[in-house]
C-alpha positions as CSV (number, residue, x, y, z in Angstrom):
1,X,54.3,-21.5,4.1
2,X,52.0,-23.4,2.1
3,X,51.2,-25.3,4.9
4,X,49.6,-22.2,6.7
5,X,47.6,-21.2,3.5
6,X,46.1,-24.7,2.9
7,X,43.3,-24.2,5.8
8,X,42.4,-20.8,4.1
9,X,42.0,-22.6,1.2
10,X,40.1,-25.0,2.8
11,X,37.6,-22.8,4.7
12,X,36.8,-20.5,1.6
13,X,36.0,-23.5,-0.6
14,X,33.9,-24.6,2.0
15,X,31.9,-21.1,2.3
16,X,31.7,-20.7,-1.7
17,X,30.0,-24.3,-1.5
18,X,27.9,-23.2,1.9
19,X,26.8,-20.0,-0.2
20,X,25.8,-22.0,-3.6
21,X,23.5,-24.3,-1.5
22,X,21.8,-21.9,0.6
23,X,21.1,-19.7,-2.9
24,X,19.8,-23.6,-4.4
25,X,17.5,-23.9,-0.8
26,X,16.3,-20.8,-1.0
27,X,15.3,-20.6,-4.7
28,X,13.7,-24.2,-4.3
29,X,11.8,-22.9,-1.2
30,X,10.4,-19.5,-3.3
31,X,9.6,-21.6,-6.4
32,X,7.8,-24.1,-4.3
33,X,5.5,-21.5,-2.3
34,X,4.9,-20.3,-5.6
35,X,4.1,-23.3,-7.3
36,X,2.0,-24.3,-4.4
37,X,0.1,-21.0,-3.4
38,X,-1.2,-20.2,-6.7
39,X,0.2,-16.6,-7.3
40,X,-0.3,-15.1,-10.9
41,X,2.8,-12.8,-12.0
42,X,-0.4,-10.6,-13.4
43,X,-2.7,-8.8,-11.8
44,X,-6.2,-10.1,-12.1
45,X,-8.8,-7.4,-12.2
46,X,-12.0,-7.8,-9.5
47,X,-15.4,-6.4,-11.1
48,X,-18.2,-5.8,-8.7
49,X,-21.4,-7.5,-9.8
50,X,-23.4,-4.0,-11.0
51,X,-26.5,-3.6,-8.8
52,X,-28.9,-0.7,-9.2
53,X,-28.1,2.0,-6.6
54,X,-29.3,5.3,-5.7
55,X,-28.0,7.5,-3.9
56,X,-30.6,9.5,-1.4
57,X,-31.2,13.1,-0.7
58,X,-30.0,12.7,2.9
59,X,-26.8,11.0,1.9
60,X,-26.3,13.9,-1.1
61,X,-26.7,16.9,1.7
62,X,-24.4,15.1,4.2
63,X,-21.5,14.7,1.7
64,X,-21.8,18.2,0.8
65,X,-21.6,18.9,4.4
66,X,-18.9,16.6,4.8
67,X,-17.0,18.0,2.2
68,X,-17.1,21.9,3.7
69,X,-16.3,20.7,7.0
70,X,-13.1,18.5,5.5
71,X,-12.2,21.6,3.7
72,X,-12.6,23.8,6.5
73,X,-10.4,21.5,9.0
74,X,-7.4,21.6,5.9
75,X,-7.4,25.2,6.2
76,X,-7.5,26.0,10.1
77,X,-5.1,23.2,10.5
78,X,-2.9,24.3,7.8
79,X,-2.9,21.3,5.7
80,X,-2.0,22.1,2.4
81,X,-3.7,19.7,0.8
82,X,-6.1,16.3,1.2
83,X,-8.2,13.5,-0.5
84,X,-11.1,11.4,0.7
85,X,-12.6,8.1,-0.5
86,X,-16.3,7.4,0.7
87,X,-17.5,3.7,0.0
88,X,-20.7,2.5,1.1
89,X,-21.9,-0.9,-0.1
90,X,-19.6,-1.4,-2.1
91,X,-19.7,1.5,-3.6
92,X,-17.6,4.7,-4.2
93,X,-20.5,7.0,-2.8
94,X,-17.4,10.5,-2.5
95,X,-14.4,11.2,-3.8
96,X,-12.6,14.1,-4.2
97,X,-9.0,16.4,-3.6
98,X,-9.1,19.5,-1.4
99,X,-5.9,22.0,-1.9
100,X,-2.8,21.7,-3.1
101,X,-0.1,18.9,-2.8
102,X,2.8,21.1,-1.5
103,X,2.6,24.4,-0.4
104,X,3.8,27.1,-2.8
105,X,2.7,24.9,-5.2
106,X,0.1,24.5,-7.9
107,X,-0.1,21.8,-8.2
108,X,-3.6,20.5,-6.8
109,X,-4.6,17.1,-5.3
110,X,-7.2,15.4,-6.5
111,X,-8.7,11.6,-6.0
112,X,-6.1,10.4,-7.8
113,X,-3.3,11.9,-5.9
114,X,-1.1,9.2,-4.2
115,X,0.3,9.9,-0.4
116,X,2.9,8.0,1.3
117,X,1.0,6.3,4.4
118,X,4.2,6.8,6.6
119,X,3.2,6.0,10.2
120,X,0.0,5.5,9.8
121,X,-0.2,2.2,9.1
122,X,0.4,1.4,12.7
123,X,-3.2,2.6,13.4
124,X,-4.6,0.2,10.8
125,X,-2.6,-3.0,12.2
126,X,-3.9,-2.3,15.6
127,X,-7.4,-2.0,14.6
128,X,-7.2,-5.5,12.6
129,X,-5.6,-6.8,14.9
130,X,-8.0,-6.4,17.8
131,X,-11.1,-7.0,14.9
């Protein structure tokens, strides 16, 4: 009977050693790339240079426009709630939360509210990838 269990014995020292070097490979490939690539473990903070900017009348009455038609489209579609981010030059021109996060709810979005992108980030790819 031992005769039968030496090849078992065999093949699962040889898959404990297989599994030890592919963990060595892989964490000498990661450290590498990391090395290498010049990734920071902490977030570095990007601050625009500060330009003098002002907003125009014409830009002022089409965000306020913008804003009522947003607001109107949330409620005919029955969207409970919404936020929008407007950035031009570099700049956050709008921002702002319309309704309320969940229906029933009052708990109300604002531009701070985070949303789960779910499928739409399949619209974003395509339109970088065809840019």
């Amino acid at each position: 009977m031992d005769s039968k269990r030496a090849p078992h014995k065999h093949i699962y020292r040889y898959s404990v050693v297989r599994n030890i070097v592919t963990i060595f490979l892989l964490v000498a490939i990661i450290g590498s790339y990391l090395a290498f690539t010049n990734v920071r473990t902490e977030p570095v903070l990007y601050e625009p240079e500060t330009m003098e900017w002002i907003m125009d009348e014409s830009l002022m009455i089409y965000l306020e426009e913008f804003a009522e038609t947003f607001e109107e489209g949330l409620f005919e579609e029955e969207i409970p709630g919404g936020a929008v981010v407007i950035v031009k030059e570099g700049r956050v021109v709008f921002q702002k939360g319309f309704g309320v996060k969940e229906k029933g709810t009052p708990d109300e979005v604002d531009e701070h509210t985070v949303f789960r992108l779910g499928s739409l980030s399949k619209g974003f790819t395509s339109v970088l990838a065809g840019a």
